[in-house]
MARZAPA-969147 format. One record per residue: residue in three letters; x, y negated, z of N, C-alpha, C, O in turn. Coordinates in nm, 3 decimals, m for minus. Layout:
+------+---------+---------+---------+---------+---------+---------+---------+---------+---------+---------+---------+---------+
: code :      nu :      nv :      nw :     cau :     cav :     caw :      cu :      cv :      cw :      ou :      ov :      ow :
+------+---------+---------+---------+---------+---------+---------+---------+---------+---------+---------+---------+---------+
:  ala :       X :       Y :       Z :       X :       Y :       Z :       X :       Y :       Z :       X :       Y :       Z :
...
+------+---------+---------+---------+---------+---------+---------+---------+---------+---------+---------+---------+---------+
% end
This chain:
+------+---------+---------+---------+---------+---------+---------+---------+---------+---------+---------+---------+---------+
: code :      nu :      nv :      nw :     cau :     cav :     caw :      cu :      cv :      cw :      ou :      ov :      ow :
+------+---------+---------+---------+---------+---------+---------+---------+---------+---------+---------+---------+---------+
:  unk :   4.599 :  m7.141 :   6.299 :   4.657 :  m7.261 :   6.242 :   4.752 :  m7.322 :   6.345 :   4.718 :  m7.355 :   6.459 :
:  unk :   4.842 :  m7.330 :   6.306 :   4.940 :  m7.420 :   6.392 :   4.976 :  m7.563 :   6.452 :   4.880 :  m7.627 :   6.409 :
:  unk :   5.038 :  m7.634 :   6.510 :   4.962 :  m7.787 :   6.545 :   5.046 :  m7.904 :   6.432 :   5.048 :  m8.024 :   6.405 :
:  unk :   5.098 :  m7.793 :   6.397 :   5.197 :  m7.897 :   6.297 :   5.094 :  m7.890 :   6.144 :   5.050 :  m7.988 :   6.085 :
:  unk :   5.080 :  m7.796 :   6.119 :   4.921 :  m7.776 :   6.019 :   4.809 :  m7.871 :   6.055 :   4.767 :  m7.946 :   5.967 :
:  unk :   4.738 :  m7.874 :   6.221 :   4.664 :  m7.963 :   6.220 :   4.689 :  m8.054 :   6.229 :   4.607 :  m8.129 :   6.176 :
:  unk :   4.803 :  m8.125 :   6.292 :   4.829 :  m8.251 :   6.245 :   4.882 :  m8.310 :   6.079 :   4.911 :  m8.426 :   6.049 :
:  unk :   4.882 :  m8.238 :   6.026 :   4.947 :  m8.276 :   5.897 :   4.799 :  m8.316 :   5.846 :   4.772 :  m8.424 :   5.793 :
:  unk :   4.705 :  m8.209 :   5.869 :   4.567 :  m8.211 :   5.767 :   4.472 :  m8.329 :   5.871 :   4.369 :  m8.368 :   5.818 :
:  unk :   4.503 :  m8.385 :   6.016 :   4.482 :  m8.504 :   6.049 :   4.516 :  m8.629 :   6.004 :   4.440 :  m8.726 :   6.006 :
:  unk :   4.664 :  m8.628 :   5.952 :   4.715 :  m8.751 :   5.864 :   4.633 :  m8.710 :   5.715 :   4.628 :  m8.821 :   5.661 :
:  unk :   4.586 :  m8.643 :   5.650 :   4.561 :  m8.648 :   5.515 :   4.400 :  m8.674 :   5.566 :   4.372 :  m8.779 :   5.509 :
:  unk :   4.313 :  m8.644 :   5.623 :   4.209 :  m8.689 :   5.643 :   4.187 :  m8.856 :   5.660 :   4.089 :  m8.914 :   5.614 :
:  unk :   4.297 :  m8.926 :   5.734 :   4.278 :  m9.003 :   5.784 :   4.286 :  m9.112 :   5.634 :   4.220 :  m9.211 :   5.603 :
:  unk :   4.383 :  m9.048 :   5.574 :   4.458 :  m9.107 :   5.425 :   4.328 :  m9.118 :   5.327 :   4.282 :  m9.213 :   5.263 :
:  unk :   4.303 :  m9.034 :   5.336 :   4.170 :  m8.985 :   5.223 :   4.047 :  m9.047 :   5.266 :   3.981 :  m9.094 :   5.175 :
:  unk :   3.994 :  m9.060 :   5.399 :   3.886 :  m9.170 :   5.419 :   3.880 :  m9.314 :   5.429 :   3.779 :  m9.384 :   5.439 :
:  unk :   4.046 :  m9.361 :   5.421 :   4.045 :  m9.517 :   5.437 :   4.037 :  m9.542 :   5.281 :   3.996 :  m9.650 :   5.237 :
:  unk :   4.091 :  m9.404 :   5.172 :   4.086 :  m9.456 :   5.014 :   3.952 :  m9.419 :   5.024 :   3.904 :  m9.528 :   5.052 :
:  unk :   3.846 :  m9.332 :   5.020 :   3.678 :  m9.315 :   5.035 :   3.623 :  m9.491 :   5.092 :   3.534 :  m9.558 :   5.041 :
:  unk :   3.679 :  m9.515 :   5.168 :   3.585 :  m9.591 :   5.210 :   3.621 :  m9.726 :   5.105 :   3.525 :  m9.788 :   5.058 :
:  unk :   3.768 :  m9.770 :   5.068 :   3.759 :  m9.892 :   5.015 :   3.723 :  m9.827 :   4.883 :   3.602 :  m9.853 :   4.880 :
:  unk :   3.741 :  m9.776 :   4.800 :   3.687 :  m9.741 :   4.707 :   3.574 :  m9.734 :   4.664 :   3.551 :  m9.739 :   4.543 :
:  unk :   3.509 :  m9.725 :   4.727 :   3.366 :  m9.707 :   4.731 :   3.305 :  m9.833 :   4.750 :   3.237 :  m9.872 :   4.656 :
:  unk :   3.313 :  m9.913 :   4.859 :   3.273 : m10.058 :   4.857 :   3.354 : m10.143 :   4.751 :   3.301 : m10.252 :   4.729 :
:  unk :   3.452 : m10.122 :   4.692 :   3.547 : m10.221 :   4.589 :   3.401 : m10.181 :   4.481 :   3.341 : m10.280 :   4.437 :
:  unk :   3.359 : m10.069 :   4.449 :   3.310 : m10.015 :   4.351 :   3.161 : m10.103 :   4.361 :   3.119 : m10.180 :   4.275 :
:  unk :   3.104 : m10.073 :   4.470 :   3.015 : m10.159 :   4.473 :   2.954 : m10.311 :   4.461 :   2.848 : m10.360 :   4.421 :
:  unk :   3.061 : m10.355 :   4.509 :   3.108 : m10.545 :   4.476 :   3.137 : m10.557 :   4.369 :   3.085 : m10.655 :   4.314 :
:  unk :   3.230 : m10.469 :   4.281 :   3.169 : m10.442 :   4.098 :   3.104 : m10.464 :   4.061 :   3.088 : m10.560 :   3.986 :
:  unk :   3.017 : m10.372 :   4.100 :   2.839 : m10.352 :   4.023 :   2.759 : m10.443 :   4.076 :   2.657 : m10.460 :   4.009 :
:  unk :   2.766 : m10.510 :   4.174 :   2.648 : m10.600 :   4.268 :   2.679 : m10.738 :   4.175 :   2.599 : m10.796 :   4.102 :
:  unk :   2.806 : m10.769 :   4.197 :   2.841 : m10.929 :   4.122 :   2.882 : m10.939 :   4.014 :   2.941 : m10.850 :   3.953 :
:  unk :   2.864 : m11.021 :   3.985 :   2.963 : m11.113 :   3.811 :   3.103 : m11.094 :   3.822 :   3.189 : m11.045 :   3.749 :
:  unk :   3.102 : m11.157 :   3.952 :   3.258 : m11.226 :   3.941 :   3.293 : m11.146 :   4.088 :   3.260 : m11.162 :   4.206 :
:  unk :   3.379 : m11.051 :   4.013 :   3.425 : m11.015 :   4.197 :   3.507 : m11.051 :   4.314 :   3.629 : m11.066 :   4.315 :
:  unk :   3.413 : m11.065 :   4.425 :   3.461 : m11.129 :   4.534 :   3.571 : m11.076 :   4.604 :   3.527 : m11.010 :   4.698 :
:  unk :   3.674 : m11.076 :   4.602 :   3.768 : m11.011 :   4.651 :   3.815 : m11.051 :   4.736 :   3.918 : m11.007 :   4.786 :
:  unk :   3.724 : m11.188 :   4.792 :   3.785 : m11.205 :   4.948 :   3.681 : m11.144 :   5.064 :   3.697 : m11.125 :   5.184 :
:  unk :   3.587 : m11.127 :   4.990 :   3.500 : m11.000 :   5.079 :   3.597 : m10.904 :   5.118 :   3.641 : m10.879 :   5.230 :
:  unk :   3.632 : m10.838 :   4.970 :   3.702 : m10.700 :   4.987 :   3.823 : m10.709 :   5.089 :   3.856 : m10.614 :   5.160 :
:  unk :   3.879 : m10.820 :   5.091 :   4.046 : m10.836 :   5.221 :   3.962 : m10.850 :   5.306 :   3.961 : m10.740 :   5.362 :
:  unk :   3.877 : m10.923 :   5.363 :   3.826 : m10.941 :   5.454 :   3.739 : m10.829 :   5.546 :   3.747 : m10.830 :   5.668 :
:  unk :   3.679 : m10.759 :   5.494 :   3.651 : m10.615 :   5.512 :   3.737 : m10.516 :   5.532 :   3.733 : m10.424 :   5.613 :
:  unk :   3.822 : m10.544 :   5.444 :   3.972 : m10.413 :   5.468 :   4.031 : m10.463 :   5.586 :   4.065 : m10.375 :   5.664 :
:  unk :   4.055 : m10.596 :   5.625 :   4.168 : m10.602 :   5.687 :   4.016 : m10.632 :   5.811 :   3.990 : m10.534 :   5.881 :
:  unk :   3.963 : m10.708 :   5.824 :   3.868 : m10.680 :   5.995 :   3.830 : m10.546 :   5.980 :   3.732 : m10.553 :   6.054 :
:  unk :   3.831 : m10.428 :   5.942 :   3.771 : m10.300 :   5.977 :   3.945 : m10.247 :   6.042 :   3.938 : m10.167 :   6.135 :
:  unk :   4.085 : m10.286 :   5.999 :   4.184 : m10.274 :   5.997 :   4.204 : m10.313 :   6.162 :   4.256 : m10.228 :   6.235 :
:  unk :   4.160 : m10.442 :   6.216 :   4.155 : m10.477 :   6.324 :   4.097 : m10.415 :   6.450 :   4.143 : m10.389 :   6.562 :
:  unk :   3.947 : m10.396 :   6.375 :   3.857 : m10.360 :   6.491 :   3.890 : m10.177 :   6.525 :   3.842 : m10.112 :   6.618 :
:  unk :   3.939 : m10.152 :   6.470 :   4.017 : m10.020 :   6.393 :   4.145 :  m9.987 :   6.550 :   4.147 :  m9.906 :   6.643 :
:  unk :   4.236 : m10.105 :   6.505 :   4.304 : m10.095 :   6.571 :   4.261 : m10.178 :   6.747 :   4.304 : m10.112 :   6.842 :
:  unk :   4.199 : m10.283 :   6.776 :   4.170 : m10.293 :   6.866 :   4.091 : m10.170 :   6.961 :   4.096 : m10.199 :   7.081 :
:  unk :   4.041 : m10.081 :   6.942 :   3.988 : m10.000 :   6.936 :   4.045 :  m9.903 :   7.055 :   4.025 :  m9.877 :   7.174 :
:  unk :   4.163 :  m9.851 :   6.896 :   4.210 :  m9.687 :   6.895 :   4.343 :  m9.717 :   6.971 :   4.380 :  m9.621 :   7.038 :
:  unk :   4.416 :  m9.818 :   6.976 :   4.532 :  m9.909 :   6.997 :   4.613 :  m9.876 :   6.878 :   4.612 :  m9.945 :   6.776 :
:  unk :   4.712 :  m9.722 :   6.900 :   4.821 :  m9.707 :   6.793 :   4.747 :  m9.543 :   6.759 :   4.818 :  m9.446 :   6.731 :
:  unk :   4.630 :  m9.538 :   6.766 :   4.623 :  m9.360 :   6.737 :   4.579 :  m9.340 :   6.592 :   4.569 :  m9.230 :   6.537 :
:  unk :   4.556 :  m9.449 :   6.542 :   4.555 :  m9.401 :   6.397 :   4.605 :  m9.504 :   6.301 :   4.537 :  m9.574 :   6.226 :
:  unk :   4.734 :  m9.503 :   6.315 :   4.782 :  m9.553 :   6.232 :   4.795 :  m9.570 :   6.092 :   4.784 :  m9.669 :   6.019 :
:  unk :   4.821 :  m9.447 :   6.072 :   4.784 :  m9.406 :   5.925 :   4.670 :  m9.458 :   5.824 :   4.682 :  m9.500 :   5.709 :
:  unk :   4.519 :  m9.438 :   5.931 :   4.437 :  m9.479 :   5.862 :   4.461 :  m9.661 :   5.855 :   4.490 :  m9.705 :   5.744 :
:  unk :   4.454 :  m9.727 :   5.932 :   4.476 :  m9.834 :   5.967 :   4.612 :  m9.886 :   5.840 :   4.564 :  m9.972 :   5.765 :
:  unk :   4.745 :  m9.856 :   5.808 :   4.803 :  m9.907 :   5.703 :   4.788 :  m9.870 :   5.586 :   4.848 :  m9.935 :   5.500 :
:  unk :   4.703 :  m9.752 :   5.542 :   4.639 :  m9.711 :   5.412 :   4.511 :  m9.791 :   5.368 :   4.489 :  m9.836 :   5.255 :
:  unk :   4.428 :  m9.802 :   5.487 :   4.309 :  m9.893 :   5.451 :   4.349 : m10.077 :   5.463 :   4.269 : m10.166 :   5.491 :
:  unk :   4.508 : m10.093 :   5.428 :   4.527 : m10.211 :   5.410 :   4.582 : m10.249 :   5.268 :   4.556 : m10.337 :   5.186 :
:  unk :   4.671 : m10.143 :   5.273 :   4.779 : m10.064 :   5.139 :   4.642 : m10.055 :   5.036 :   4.663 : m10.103 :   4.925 :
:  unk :   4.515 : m10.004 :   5.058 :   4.439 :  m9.927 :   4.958 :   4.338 : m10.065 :   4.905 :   4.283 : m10.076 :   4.795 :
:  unk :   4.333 : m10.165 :   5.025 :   4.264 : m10.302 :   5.032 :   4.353 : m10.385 :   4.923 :   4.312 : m10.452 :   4.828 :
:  unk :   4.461 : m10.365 :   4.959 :   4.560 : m10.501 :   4.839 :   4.542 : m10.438 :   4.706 :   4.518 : m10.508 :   4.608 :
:  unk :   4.553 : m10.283 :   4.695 :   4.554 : m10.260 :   4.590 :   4.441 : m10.261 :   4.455 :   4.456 : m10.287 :   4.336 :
:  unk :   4.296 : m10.211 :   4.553 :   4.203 : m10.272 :   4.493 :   4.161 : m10.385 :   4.472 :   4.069 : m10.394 :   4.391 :
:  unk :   4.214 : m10.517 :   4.540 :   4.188 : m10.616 :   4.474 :   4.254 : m10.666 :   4.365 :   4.218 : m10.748 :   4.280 :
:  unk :   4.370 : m10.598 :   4.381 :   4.428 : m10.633 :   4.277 :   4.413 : m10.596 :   4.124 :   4.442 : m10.655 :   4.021 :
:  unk :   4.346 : m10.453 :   4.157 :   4.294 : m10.406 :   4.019 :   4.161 : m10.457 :   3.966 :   4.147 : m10.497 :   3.850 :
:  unk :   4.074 : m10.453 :   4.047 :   3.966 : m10.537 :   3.967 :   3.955 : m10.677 :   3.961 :   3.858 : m10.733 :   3.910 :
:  unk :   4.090 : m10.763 :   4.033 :   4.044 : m10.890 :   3.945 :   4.223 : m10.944 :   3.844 :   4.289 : m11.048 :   3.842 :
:  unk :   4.238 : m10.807 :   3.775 :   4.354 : m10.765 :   3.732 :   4.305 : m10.896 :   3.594 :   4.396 : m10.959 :   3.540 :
:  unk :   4.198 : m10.915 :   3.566 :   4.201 : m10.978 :   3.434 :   4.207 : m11.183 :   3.478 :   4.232 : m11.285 :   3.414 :
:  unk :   4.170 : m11.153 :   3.613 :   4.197 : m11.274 :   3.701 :   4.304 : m11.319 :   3.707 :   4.328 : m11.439 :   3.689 :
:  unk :   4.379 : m11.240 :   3.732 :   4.542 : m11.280 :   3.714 :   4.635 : m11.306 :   3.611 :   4.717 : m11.395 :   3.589 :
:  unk :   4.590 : m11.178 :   3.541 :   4.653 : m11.251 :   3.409 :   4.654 : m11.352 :   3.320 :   4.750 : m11.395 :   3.256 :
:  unk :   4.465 : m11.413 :   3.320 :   4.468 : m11.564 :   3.216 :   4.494 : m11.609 :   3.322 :   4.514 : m11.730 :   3.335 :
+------+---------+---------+---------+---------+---------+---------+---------+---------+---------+---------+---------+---------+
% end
């Protein structure tokens, strides 16, 4: 395998566990509450985003603006009926 192969399948790992992970907790704050809290969900996306980056400094970037990108987007879909009335 070549390093341009492993780095490519390093950025898609990194892509694919920041959507695993919010996905999975968005899913759960679903099922746990009535009314979903979706300032849990920013708040979780974006301090795991932090501690993430305080961390690693700039080495994973990727994961770090997908699990922010993947954070806005799920809140936005499940309190999609929130917004509209």
């Amino acid at each position: 395998m070549t390093q341009y192969n492993l780095e490519e399948l390093k950025m898609l790992n990194q892509v694919l566990f920041a959507l695993f992970l919010v996905a999975d907790f968005a899913l759960f704050l679903f099922f746990t509450n009535n009314i979903f809290p979706w300032f849990a969900l920013l708040g979780t996306g974006i301090g795991l985003a932090i501690i993430v980056l305080c961390w690693t400094e700039k080495k994973y970037t990727y994961f770090i603006a997908t699990l922010l990108v993947f954070t806005a987007i799920f809140s936005i879909v499940y309190n999609w009926h929130s917004i509209v009335h």
